[in-house]
Every structure is written in structure tokens, then in C-alpha cells.
N, C-alpha and C positions, 0 to 999 in steps of 0.2 A: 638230460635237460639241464642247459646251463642257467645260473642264476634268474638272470634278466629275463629268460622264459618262463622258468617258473613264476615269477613275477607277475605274468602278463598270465599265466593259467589260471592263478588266483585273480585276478579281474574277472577274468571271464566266470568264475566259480561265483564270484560274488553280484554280476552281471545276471545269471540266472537266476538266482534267488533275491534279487531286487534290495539286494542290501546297497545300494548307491552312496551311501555315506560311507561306505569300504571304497566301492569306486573312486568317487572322489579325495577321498585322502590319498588315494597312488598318484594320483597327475601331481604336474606343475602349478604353479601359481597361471603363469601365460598359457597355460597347453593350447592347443589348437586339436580341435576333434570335429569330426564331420557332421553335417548335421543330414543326415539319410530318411529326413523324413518330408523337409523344408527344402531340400539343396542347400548349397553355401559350407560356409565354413565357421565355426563356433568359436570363440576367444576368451580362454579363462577358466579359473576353475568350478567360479560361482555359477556363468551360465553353462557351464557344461550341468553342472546341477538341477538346474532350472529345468534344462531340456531334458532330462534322465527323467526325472520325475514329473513333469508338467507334459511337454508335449509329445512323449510317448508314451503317456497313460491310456490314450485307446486302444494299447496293441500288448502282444505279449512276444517278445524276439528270448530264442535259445540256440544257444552256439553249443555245437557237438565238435571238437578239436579233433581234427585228424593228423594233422605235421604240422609241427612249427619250426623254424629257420633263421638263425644268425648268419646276417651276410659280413663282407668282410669292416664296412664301418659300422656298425656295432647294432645295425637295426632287426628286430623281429618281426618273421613275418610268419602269421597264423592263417592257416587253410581250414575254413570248418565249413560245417553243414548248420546253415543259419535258418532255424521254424521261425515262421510269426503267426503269431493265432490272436484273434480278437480277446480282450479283454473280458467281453464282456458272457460272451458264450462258449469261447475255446474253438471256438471254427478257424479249422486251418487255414489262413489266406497263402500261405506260398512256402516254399520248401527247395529252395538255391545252397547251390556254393557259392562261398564269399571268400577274398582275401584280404588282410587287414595286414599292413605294415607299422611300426610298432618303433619311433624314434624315443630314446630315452636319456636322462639327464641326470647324473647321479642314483641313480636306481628309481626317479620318478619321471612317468611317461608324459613327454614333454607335445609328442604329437600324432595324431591318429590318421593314417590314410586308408579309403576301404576301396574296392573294387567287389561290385556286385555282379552276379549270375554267373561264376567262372568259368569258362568250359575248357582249360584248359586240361591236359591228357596227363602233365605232371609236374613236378612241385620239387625242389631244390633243396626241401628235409625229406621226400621220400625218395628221392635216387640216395641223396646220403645215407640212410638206411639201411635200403638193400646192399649196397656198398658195402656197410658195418659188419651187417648180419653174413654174407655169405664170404668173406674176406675172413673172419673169424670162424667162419667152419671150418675152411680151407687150412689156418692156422692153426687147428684144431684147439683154440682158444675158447673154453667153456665160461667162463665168468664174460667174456665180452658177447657171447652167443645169448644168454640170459638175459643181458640189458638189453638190449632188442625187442624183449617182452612185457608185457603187461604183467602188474601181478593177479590181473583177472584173467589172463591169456587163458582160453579151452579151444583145442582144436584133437581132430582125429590122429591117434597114433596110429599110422601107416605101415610101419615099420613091422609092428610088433602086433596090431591090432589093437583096441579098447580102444581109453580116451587120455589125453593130455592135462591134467589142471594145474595150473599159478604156477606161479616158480619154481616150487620143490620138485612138480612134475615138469617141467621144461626141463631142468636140469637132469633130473633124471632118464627123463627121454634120448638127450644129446647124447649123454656120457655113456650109456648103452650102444648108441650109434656108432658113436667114436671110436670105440673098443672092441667095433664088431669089423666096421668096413672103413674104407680111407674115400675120401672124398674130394673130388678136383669140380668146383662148379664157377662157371660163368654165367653172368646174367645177359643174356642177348637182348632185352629190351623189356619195356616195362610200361603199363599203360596205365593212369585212374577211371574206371568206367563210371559211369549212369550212378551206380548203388552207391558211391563212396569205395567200393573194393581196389585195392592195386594189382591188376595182372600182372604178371611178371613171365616171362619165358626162358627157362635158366638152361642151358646146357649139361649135361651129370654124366661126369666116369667115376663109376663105385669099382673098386677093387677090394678081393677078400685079404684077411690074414695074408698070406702068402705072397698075395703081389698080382694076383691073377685079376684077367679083365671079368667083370661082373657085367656092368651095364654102360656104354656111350650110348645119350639119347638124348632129346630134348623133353624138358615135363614145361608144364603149367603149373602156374602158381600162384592163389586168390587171395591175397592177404586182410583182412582188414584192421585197419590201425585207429586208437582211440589216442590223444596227446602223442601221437609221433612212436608210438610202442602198438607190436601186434597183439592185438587181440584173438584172433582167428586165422587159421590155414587150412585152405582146401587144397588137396595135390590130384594133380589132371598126370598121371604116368602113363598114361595111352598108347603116348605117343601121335594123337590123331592133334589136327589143327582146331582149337577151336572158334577158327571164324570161317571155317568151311560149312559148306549150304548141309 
């Protein structure tokens, strides 16, 4: 996570916990922020305030960060899973993806753009990712395999059986791997479903020690990512498809 995203994680951190005087001290004096409850567009820091605290006091909105993304002039854009529930009783009014693009100005966020209900299949920090992660297997580069992960990652070891947890356990999972089989994987395509999950369809030739073929075959692969790091991995080795009836 580079800077300026971090940056933009703590908004969001402080976003959910209604601390808005955290919020507002990260803008601009000008910002420009949307106003998604009225339409239109907000000007300033003071009425950005106004509206935080005044006229989205009847609802309660929480962003769940899946990938966030530096494009190449210097803007961030965050993919979450946006709740709003009523203030007043906690009843869930709606439960979408949003995307929010993220202009900034000397490390304060000068302007907010959002696009609601996304249905888009993928997102421009999670192809980067799968990129990172399986490029660095291949590389058989362990320190850059780990940053890929959560330090809350748990998922199934496969491998060996049991379970996976936080980074001591990623890392010692891989470096097991590493040392056992050699690994060639391309990612043939990659989808975000319904749940928040990343499919993924990777290609896999394992070879032993020796050199020999082990496995060419296509697996499945369920990721789920929290701030742009996995969290979770299911592996579908079947070999069956699964969007067959």
C-alpha cells in the first residue's frame, strides 16, 4: 500500500467510526466531495462537515475495502462494500459496491468522485495483485509472496493438510512449498463475483525435486481480499469447471 492509499484507508477507518473531525482535517480547504444523499456536488471543507454530520445523520454507511488502486496521475481508487443501515434502529437499507476515485494535493484529498452499485467483474488493484502474487511464486520470491497477504490471512493448507494463519503461517506454508515442488502458474482469467470473492482460473505445472512432471492442469481459485491483501483461499483442483450445470 503506497502512501497516499494509506492515507485514504485511514479516512475510511475514521469514516466508520464517525470521527469526521479526523475526516475533515484530511481534505483541502476547496475539496470538492459528492454529495450521495442530495445529488450535486459539495464545496469546501466546512460544508463537507456540515453534510458528514448534519445531513447524513439519519443513516449509518460502512465501507468494507477490498482493492485500492494508484493510476498513473497520481489518483486513488477504492473498491468497497458500502452498508447503510438506518440510524435509528440498525435495519439494513442496502448493501452495493461502490467505487470512489480519490484526487489529492500534497497528501490532502482535494476531490472525491463515487460511482454507485458497481457491477463491474474486475478492478485494476485486483488484476495487479494476482499479477504480484503468482509472478512471485513463479520467482520463487517469498518476502514478495507474503505481502500479498493479510496479517489476518487464514485459509486451508492444501498442501499439507490443517490450517494456514497470519504471516508466520503464510510464510511458512510457501517456503515448505517452495522446497518441496517447483512451480510454473499462469493466471488465465479472473472474475469478482456476487460475494465480494475474486475467482481466478490459473493454469499449474508442479514438478518434483528432480525435474519430473507432477501436475499440468487448470485449478480454481476463491480469494477474498480485505484493503487490497488476501484474506482467504479456497482451491477448487478438480479440475471440473465451475460454471458447468
Amino acid at each position: 500500500m503506497t502512501p497516499d492509499e494509506d492515507r485514504i484507508a485511514q479516512l475510511y477507518d475514521a469514516y466508520n467510526g464517525r470521527a469526521f473531525d479526523r475526516c475533515v482535517a484530511m481534505l483541502t480547504d476547496d475539496v470538492e466531495w459528492p454529495n450521495e444523499v442530495e445529488s450535486g456536488v459539495i464545496e469546501g471543507r466546512e460544508a463537507v462537515r456540515t453534510y458528514l454530520t448534519e445531513v447524513t445523520a439519519p443513516l449509518r454507511a460502512h465501507y468494507d475495502l477490498i482493492s485500492l488502486h494508484t493510476d498513473a496521475r497520481g489518483r486513488v481508487s477504492v473498491l468497497s462494500r458500502q452498508a447503510i443501515a438506518s440510524a435509528v434502529d440498525g435495519s439494513l437499507w442496502s448493501s452495493t459496491r461502490v467505487a470512489h476515485r480519490f484526487t489529492l494535493k500534497d497528501g490532502q484529498i482535494a476531490r472525491l468522485e463515487a460511482e454507485q452499485d458497481v457491477q463491474a467483474t474486475t478492478f485494476p488493484g485486483i488484476a495487479d495483485l494476482l499479477t504480484r502474487l503468482h509472478g512471485a511464486i513463479n520467482a520463487r520470491d517469498l518476502d514478495a509472496i507474503v505481502a500479498c497477504y493479510a496479517p489476518t490471512a487464514r485459509f486451508a493448507d492444501t498442501f499439507e493438510s490443517g490450517e494456514v494463519l497470519g504471516l508466520d503461517g503464510v510464510r511458512a506454508h510457501f517456503e515448505h512449498l517452495l522446497d518441496t515442488v517447483r512451480l510454473k502458474l499462469v493466471v488465465l482469467d479472473h472474475a469478482l463475483e456476487p460475494d465480494d470473492r475474486v475467482r481466478a482460473r490459473i493454469q499449474v505445472e508442479t514438478r518434483g525435486p528432480a525435474g519430473g512432471l507432477w501436475q499440468d492442469d487448470t485449478i480454481t481459485v476463491w480469494y477474498r481480499l480485505e484493503r487490497g491483501l488476501i484474506v482467504e483461499q479456497d482451491i477448487d483442483d478438480s479440475g471440473r469447471d465451475p460454471d458447468a450445470p
